[in-house]
ROSE-4610 file (N, C-alpha, C; in Angstrom, 1 decimal, always signed):
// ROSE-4610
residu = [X/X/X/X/X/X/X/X/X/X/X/X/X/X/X/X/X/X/X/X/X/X/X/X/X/X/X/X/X/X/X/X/X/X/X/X/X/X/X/X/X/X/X/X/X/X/X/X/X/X/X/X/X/X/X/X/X/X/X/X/X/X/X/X/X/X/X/X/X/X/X/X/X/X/X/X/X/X/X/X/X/X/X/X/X/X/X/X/X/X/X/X/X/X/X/X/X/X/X/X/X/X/X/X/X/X/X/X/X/X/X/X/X/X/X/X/X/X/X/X/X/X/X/X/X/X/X/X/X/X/X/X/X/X/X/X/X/X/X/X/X/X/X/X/X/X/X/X/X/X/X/X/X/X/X/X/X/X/X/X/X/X/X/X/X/X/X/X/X/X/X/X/X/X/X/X/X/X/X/X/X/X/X/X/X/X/X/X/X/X/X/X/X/X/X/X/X/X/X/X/X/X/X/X/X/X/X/X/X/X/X/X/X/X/X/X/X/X/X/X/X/X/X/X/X/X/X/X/X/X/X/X/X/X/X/X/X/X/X/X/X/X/X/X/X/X/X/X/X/X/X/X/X/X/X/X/X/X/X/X/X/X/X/X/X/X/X/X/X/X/X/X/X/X/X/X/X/X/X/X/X/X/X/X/X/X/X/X/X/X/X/X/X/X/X/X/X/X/X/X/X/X/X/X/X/X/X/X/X/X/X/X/X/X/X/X/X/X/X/X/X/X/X/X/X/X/X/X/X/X/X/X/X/X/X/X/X/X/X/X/X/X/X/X/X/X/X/X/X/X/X/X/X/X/X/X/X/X/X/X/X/X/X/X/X/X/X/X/X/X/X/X/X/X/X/X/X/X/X/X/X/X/X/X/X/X/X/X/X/X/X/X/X/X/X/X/X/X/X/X/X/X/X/X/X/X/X/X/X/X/X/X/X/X/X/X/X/X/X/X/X/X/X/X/X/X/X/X/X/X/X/X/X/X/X/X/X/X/X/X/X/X/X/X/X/X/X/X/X/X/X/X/X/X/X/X/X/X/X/X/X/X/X/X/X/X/X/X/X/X/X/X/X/X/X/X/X/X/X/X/X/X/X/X/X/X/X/X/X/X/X/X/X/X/X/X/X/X/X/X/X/X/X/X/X/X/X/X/X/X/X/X/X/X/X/X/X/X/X/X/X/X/X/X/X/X/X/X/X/X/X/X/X/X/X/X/X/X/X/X/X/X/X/X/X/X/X/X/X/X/X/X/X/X/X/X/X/X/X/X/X/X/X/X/X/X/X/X/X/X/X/X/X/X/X/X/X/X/X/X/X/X/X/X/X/X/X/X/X/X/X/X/X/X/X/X/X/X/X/X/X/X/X/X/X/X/X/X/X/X/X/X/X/X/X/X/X/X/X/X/X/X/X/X/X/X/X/X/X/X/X/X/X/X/X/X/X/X/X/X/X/X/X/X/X/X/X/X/X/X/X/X/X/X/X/X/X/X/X/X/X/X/X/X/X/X/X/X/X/X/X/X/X/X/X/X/X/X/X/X/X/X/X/X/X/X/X/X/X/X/X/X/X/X/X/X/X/X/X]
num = [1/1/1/2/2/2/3/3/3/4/4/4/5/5/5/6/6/6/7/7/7/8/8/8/9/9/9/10/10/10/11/11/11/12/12/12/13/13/13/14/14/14/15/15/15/16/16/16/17/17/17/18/18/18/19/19/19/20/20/20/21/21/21/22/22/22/23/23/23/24/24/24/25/25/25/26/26/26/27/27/27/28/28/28/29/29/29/30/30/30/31/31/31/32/32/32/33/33/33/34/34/34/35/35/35/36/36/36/37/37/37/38/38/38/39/39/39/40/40/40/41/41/41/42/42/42/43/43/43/44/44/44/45/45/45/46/46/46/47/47/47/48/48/48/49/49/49/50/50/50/51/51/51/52/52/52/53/53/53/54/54/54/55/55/55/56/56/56/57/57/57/58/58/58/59/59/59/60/60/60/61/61/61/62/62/62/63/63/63/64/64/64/65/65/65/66/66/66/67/67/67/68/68/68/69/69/69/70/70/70/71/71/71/72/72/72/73/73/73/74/74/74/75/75/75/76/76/76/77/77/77/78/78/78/79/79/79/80/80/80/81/81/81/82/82/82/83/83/83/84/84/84/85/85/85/86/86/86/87/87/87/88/88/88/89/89/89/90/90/90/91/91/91/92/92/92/93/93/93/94/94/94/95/95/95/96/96/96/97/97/97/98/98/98/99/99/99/100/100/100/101/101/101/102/102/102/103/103/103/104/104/104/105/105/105/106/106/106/107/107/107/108/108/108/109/109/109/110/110/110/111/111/111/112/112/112/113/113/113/114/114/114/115/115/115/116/116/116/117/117/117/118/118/118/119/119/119/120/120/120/121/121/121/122/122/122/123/123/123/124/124/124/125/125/125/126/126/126/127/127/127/128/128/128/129/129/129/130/130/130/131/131/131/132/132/132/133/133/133/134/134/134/135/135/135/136/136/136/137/137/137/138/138/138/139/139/139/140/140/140/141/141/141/142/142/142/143/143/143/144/144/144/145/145/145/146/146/146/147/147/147/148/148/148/149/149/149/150/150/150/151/151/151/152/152/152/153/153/153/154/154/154/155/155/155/156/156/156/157/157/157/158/158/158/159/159/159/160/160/160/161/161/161/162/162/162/163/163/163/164/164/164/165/165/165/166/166/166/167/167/167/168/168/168/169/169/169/170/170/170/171/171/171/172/172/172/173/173/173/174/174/174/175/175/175/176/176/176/177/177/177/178/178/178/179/179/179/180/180/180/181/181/181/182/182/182/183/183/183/184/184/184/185/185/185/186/186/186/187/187/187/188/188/188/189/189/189/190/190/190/191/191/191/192/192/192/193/193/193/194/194/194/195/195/195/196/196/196/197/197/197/198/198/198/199/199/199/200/200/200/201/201/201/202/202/202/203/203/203/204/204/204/205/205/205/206/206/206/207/207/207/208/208/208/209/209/209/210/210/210/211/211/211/212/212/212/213/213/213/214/214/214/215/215/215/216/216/216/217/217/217/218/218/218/219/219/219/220/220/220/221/221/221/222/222/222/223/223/223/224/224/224/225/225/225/226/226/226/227/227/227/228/228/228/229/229/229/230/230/230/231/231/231/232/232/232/233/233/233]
x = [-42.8/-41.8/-42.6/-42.0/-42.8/-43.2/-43.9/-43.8/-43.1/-42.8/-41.9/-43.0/-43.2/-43.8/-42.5/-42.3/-41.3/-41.3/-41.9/-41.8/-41.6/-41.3/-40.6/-39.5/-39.0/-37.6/-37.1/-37.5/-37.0/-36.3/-36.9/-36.9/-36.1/-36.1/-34.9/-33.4/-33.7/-32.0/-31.3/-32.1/-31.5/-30.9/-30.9/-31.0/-29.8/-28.9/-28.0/-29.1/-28.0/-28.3/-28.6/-28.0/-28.5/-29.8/-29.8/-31.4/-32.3/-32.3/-33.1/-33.9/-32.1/-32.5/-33.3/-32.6/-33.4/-35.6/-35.2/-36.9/-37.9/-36.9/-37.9/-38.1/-36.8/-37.5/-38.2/-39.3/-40.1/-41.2/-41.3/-42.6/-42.7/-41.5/-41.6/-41.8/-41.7/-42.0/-41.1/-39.8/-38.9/-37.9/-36.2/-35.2/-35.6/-34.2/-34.1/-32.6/-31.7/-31.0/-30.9/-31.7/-31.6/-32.0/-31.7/-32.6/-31.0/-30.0/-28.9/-27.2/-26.4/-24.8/-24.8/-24.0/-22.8/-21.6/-21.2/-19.3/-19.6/-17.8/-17.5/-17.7/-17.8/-17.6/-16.5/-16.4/-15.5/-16.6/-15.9/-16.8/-15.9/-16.6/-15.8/-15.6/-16.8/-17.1/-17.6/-17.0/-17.6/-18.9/-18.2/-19.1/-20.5/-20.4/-22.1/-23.1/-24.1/-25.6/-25.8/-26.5/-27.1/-27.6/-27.4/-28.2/-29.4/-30.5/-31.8/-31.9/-32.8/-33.1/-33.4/-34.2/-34.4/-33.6/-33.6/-32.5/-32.6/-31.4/-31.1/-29.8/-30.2/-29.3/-28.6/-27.2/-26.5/-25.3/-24.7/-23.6/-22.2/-21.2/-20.2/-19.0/-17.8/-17.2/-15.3/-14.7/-13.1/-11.8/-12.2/-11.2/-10.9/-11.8/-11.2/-12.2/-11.7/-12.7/-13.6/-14.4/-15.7/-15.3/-16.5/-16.2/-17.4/-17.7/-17.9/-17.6/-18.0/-17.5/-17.4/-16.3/-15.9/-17.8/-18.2/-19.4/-20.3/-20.6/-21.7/-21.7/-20.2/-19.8/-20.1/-19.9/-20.2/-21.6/-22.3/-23.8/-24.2/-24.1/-24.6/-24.0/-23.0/-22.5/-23.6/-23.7/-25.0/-26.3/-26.7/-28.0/-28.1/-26.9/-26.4/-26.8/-26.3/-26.9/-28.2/-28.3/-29.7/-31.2/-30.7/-31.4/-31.4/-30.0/-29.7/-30.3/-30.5/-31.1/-32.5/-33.5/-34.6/-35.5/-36.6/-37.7/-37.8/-38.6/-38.4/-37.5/-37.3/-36.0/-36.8/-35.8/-34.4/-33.8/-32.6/-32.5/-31.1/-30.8/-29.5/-28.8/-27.5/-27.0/-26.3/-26.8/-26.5/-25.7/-24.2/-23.9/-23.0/-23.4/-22.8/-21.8/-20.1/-19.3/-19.1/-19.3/-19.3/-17.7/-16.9/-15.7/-15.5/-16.2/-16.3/-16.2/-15.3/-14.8/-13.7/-12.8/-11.5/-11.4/-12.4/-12.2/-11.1/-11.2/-9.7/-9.9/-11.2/-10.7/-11.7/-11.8/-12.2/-13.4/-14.3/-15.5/-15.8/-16.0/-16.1/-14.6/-14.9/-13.7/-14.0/-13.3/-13.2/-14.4/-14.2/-14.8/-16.4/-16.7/-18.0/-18.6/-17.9/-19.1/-19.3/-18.5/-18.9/-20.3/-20.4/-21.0/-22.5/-22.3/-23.6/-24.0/-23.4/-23.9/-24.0/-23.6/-24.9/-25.8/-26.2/-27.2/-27.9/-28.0/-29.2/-29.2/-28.1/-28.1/-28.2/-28.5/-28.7/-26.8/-26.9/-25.4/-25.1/-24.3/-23.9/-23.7/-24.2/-23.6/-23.2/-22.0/-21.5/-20.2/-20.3/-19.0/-17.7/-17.5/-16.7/-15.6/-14.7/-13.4/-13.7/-13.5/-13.3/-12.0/-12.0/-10.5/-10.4/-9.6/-9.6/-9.5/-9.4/-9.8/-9.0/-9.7/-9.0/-9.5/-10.3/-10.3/-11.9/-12.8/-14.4/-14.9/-15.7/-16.7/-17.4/-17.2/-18.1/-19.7/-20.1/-21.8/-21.7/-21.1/-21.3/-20.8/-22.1/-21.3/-21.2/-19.9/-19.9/-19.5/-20.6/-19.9/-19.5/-18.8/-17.8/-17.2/-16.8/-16.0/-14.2/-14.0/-12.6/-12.1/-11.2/-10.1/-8.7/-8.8/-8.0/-6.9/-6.2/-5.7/-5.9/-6.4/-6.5/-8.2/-8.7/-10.0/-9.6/-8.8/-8.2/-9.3/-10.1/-11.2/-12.2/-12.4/-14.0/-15.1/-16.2/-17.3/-18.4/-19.7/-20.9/-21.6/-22.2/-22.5/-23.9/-24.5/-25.9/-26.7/-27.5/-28.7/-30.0/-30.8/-31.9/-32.1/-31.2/-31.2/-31.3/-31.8/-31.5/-29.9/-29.6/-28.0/-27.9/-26.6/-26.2/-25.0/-25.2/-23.9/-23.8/-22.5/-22.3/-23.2/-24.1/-24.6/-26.3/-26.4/-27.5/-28.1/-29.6/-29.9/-30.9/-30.7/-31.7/-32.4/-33.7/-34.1/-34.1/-34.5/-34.4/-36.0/-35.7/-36.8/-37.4/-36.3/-36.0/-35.4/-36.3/-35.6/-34.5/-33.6/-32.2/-31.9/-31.3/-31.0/-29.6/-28.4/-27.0/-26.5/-25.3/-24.3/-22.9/-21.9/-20.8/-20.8/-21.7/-22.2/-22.6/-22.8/-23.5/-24.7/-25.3/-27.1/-27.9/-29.2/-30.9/-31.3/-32.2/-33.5/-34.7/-35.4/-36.7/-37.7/-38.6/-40.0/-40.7/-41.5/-42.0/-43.5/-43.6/-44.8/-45.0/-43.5/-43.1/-42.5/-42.5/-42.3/-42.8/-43.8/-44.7/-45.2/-44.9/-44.3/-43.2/-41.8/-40.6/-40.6/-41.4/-41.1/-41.7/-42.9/-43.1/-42.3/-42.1/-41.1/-39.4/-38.9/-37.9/-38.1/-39.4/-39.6/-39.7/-40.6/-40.3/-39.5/-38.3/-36.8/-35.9/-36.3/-35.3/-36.1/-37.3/-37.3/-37.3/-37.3/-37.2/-35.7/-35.2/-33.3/-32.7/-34.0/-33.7/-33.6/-34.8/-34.6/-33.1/-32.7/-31.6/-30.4/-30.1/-29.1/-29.0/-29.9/-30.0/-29.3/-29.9/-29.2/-28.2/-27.7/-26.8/-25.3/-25.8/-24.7/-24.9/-25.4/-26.0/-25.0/-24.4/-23.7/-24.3/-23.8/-24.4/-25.5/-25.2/-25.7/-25.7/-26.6/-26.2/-27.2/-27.1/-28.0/-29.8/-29.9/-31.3/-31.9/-31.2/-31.0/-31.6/-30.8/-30.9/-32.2/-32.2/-34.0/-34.6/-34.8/-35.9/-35.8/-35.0/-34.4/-35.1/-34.8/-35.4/-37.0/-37.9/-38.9/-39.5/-38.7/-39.6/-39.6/-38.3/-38.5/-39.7/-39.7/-40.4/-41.9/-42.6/-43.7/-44.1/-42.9/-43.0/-43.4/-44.7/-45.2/-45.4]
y = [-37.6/-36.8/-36.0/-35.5/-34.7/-33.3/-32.5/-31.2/-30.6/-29.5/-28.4/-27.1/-26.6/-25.1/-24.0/-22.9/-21.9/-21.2/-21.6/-20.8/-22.0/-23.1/-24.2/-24.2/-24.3/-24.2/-23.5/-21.8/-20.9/-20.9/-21.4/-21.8/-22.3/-23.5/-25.0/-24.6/-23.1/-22.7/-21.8/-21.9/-20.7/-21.1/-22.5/-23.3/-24.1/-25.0/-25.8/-26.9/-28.5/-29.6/-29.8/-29.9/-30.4/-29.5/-28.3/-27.8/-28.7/-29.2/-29.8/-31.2/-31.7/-33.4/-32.8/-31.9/-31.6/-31.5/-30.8/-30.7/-31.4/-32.4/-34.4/-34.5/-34.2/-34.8/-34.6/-33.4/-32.8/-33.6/-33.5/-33.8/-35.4/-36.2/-37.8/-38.2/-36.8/-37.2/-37.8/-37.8/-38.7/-39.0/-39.7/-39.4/-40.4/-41.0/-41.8/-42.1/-43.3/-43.4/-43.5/-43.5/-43.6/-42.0/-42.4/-41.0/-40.1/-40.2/-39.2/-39.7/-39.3/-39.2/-39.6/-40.9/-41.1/-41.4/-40.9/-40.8/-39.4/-38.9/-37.7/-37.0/-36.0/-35.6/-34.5/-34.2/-33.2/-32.2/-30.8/-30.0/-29.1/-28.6/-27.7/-26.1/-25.9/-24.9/-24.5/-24.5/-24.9/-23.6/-23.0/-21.2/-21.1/-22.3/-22.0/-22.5/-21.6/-22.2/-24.1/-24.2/-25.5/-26.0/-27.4/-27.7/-28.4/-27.9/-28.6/-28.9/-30.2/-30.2/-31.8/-32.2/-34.1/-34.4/-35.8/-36.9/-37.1/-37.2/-37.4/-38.4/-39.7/-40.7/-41.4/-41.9/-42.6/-43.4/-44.2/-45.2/-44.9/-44.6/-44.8/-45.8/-45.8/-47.0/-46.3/-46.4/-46.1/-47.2/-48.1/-49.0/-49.7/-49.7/-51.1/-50.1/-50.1/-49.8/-50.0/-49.3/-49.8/-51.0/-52.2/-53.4/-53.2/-52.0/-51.6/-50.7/-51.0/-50.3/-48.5/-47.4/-46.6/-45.7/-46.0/-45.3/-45.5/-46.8/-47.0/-46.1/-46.6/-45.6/-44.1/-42.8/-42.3/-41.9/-42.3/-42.5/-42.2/-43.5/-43.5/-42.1/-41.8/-40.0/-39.3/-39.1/-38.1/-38.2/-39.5/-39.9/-38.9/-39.5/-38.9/-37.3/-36.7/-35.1/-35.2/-35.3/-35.1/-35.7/-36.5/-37.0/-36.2/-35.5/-34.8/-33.2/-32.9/-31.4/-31.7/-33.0/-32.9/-32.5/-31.8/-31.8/-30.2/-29.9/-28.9/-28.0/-29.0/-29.2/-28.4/-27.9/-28.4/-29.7/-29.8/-31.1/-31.2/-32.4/-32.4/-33.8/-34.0/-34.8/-35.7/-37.5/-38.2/-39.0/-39.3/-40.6/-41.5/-42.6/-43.5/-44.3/-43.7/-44.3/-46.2/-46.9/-48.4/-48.9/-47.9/-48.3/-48.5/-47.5/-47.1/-48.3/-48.7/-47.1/-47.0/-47.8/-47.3/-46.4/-45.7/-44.6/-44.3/-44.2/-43.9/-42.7/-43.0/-41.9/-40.7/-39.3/-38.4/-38.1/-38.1/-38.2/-36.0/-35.7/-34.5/-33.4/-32.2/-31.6/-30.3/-29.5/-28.4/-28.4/-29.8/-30.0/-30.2/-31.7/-31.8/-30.6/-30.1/-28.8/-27.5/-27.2/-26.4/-26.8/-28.4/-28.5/-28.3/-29.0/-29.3/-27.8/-27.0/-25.7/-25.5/-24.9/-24.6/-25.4/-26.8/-27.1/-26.7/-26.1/-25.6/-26.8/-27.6/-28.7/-27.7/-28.0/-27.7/-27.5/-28.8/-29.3/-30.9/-31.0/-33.0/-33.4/-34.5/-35.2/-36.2/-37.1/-38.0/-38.8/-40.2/-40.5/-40.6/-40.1/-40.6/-39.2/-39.1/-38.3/-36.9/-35.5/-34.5/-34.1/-33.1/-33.1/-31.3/-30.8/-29.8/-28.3/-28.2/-27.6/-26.4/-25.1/-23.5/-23.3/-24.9/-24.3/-24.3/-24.6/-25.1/-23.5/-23.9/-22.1/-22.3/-21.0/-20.3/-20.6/-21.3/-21.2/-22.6/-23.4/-24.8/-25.4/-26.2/-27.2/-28.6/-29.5/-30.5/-31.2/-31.9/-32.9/-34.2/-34.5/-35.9/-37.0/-37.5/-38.4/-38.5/-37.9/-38.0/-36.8/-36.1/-35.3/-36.4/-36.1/-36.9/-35.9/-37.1/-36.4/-36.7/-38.2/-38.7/-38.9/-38.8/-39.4/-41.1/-41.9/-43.3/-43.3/-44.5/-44.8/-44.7/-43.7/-43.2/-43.3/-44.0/-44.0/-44.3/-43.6/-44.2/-45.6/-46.0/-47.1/-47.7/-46.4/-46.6/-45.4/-45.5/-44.1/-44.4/-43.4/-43.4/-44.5/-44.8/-46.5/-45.7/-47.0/-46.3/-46.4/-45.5/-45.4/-45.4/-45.4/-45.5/-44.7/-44.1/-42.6/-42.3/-42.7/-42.7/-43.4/-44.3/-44.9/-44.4/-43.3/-42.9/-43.8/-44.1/-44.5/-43.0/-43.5/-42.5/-43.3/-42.6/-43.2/-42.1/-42.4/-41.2/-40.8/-38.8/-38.1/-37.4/-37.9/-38.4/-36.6/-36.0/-34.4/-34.3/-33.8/-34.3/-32.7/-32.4/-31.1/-31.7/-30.8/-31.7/-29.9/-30.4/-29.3/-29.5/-28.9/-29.3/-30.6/-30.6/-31.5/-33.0/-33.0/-34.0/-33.8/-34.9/-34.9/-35.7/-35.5/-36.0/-35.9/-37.4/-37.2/-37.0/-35.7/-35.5/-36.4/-37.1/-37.8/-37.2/-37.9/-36.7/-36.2/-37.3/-36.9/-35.9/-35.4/-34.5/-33.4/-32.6/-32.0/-30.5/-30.5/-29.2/-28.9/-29.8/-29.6/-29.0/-28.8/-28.9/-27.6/-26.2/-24.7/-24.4/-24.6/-25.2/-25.9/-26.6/-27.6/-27.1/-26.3/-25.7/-24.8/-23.8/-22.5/-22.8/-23.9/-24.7/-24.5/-25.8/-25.6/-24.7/-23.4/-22.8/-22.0/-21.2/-20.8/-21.4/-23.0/-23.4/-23.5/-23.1/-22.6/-21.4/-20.5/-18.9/-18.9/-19.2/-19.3/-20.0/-21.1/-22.0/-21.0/-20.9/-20.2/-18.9/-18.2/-16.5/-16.5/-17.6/-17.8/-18.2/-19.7/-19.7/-19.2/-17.7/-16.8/-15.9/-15.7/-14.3/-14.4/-13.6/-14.1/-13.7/-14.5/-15.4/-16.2/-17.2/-18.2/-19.4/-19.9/-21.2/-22.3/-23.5/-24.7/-23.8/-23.2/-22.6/-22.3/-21.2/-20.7/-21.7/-22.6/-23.1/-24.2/-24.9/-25.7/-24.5/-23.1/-22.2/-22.1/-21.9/-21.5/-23.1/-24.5/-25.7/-25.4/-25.1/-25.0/-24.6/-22.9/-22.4/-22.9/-23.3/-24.0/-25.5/-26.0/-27.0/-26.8/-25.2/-24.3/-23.9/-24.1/-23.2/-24.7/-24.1/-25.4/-24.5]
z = [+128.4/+129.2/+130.2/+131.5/+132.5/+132.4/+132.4/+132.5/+133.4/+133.0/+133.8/+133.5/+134.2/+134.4/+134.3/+133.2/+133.6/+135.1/+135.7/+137.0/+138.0/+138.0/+138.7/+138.1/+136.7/+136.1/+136.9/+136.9/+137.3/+138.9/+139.8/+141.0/+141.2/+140.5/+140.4/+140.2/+139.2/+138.9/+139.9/+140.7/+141.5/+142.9/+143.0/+144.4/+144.0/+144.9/+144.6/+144.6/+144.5/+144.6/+145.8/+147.0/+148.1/+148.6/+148.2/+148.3/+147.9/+146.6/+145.9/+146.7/+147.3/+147.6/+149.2/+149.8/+151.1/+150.7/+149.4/+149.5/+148.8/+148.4/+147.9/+149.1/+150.5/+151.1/+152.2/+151.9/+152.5/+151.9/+150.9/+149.5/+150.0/+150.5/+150.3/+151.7/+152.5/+154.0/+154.9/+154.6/+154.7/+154.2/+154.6/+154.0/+152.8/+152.4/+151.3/+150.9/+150.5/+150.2/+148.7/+147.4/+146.7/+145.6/+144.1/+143.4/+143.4/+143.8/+143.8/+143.7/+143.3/+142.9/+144.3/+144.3/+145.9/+145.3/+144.6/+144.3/+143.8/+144.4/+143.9/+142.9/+142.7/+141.2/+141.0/+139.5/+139.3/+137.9/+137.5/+137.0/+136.1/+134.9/+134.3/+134.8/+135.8/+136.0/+137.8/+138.8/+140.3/+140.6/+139.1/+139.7/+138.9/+138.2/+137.0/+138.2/+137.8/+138.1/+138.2/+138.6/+138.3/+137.1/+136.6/+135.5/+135.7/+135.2/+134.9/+133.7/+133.4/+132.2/+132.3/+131.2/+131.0/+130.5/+131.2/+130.8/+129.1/+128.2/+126.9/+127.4/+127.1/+128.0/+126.8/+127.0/+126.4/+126.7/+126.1/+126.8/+125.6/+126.6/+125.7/+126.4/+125.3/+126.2/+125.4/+125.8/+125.7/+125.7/+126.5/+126.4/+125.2/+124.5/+122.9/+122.1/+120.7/+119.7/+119.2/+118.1/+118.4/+117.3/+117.4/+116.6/+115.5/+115.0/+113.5/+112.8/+111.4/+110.3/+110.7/+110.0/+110.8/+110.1/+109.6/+108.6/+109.6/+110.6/+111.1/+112.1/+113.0/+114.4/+114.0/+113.0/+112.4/+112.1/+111.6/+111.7/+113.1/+113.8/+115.5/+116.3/+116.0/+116.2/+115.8/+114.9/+114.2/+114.9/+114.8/+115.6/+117.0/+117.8/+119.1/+119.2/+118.2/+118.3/+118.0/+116.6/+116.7/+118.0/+118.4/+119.8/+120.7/+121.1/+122.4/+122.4/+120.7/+120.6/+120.3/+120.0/+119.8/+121.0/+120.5/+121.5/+122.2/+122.9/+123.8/+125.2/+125.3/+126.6/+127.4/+129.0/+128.5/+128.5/+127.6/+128.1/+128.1/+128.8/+130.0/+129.8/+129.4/+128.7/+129.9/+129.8/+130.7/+130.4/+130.3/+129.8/+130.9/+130.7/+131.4/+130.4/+130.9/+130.5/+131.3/+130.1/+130.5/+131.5/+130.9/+131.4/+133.3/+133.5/+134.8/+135.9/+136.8/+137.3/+136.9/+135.9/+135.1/+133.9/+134.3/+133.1/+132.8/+131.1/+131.0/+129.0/+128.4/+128.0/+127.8/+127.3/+127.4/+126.3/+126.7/+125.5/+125.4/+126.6/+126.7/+127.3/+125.7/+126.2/+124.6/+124.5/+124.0/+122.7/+121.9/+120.7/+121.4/+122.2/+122.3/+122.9/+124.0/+124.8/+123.4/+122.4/+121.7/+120.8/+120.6/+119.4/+120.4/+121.7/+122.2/+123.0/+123.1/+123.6/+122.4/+121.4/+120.7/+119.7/+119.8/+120.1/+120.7/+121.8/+123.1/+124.2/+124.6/+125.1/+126.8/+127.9/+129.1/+129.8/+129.6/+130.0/+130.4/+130.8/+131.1/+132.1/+132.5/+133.2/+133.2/+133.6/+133.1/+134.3/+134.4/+134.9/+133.9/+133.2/+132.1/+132.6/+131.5/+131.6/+130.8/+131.6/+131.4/+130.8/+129.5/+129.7/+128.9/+128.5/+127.8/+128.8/+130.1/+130.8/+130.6/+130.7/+130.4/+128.8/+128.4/+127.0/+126.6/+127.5/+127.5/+127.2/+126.6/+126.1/+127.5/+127.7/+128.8/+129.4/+130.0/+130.6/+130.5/+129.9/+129.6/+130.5/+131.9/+132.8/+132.4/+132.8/+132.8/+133.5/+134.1/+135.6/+135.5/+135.9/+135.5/+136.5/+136.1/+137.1/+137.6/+136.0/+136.4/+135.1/+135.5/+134.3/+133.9/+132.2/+131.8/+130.6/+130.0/+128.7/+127.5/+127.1/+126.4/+126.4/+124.4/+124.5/+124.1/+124.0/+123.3/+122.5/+122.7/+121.7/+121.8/+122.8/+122.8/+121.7/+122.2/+121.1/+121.6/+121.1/+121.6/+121.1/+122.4/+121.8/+121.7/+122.7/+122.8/+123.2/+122.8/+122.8/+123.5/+124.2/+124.4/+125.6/+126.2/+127.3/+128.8/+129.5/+131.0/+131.3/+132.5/+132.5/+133.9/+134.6/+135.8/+136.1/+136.5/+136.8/+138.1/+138.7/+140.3/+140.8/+140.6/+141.7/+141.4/+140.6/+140.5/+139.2/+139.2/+137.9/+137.1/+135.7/+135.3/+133.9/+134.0/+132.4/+131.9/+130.5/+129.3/+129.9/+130.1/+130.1/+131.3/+132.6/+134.1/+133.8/+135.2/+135.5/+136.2/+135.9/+136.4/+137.0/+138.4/+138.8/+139.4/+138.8/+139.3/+138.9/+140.0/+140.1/+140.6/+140.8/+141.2/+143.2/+143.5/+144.6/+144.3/+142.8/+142.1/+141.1/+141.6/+140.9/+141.4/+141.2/+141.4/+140.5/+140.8/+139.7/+140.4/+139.7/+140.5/+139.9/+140.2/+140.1/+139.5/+138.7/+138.1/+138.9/+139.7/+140.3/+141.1/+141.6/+142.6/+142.1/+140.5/+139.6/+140.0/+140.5/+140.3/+142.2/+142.4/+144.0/+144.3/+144.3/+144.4/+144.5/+144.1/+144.5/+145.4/+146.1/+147.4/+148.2/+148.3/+149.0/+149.1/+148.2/+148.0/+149.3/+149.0/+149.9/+151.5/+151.2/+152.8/+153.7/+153.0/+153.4/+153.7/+153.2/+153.3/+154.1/+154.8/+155.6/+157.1/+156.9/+158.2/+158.3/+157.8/+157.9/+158.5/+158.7/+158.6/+160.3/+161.1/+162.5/+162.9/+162.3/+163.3/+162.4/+161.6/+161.3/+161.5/+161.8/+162.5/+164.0/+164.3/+166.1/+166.3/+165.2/+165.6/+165.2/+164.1/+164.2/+164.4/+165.8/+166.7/+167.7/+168.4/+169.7/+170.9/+171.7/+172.9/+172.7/+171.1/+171.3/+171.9/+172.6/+173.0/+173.4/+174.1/+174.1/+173.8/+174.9/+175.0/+174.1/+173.1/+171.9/+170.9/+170.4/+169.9/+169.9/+171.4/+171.2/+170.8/+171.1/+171.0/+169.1/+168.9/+166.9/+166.0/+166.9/+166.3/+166.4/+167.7/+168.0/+166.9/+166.4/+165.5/+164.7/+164.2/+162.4/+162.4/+163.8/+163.6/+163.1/+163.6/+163.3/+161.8/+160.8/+160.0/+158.8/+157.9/+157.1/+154.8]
């Protein structure tokens, strides 16, 4: 798994998502189409912080039941926590509902965000179905694909696997920074870069956005507001 320094964590939480993906791509020199959520999402929470934390990845599925004994499915439940709280974290809960994109039932909602906050779980991300809403304990985000009413036959079916969520891939152990905008997975090679690169970006933000809500801004203004940010390293 990657290191995280508490003073990059700390950084990471304090910035949205698109912060984040703007200052990969300082570090990568360049845009990128891949590494991030391209379908919408939806959230328990639009007002929490951001979640950081490593990928704890898993597969569930809703449409048909599971096709074992109810003791095994059971078992593989247990497993599932104990996996998602091991280790140091943080860690940040990825599941890729199989059903997708007919999601249809609700794996996360009043019962799972209790057990896994206190676990010490980060928080989730997931294409699967939210549901429970007005009734989620407090601090605990979860970002989703769709709000529903029903969990039907929700069940896990796989643990520890790479997973695919909106378009994004992730392996188990993959730094994941997602917020109501979506998510990214940071590299790990680019891990201890990223509070740097964060600081970057946002001061070459400070010139173009100072000007252009100054009044009597205009064309001139603005190449002079680009000029500087182009200066600032």
């Amino acid at each position: 798994m990657p290191t995280l320094s508490p003073e990059t964590l700390a950084v990471l939480r304090k910035v949205d998502t698109p912060t984040v993906c703007n200052a990969l791509e300082h570090v990568m020199g360049g845009r990128t189409a891949e590494g991030f959520t391209k379908h919408p999402v939806v959230c328990a929470d639009p007002a929490l912080p951001p979640v950081v934390g490593f990928a704890r990845t898993a597969k569930i599925r809703a449409s048909s039941p599971a096709q074992k004994p109810a003791a095994e499915v059971r078992a593989l439940r247990m497993q599932y926590y104990e996996y998602v709280s091991a280790g140091d974290g943080p860690n940040v809960v990825v599941i890729e509902d199989t059903d997708w994109p007919h999601v249809i039932g609700g794996f996360w909602g009043e019962m799972q965000v209790a057990q896994h906050k206190g676990l010490g779980v980060a928080g989730t991300l997931t294409n699967g179905v939210l549901r429970d809403l007005g009734m989620l304990d407090e601090g605990y985000q979860v970002i989703a694909g769709a709000v529903g009413p029903s969990h039907a036959f929700v069940h896990v079916t796989e643990l520890d696997c790479p997973v695919t969520v909106f378009g994004m891939s992730v392996r188990p152990g993959d730094l994941i920074h997602a917020d109501r905008h979506g998510a990214v997975v940071i590299p790990a090679a680019h891990i201890e870069r990223m509070a740097w690169a964060i600081d970057v970006v946002l001061r070459k933000e400070v010139p173009i956005l100072t000007a252009a809500r100054a009044p009597g801004f205009n064309i001139d203004k603005l190449r002079a507001a680009w000029a500087a940010a182009d200066k600032i390293s």
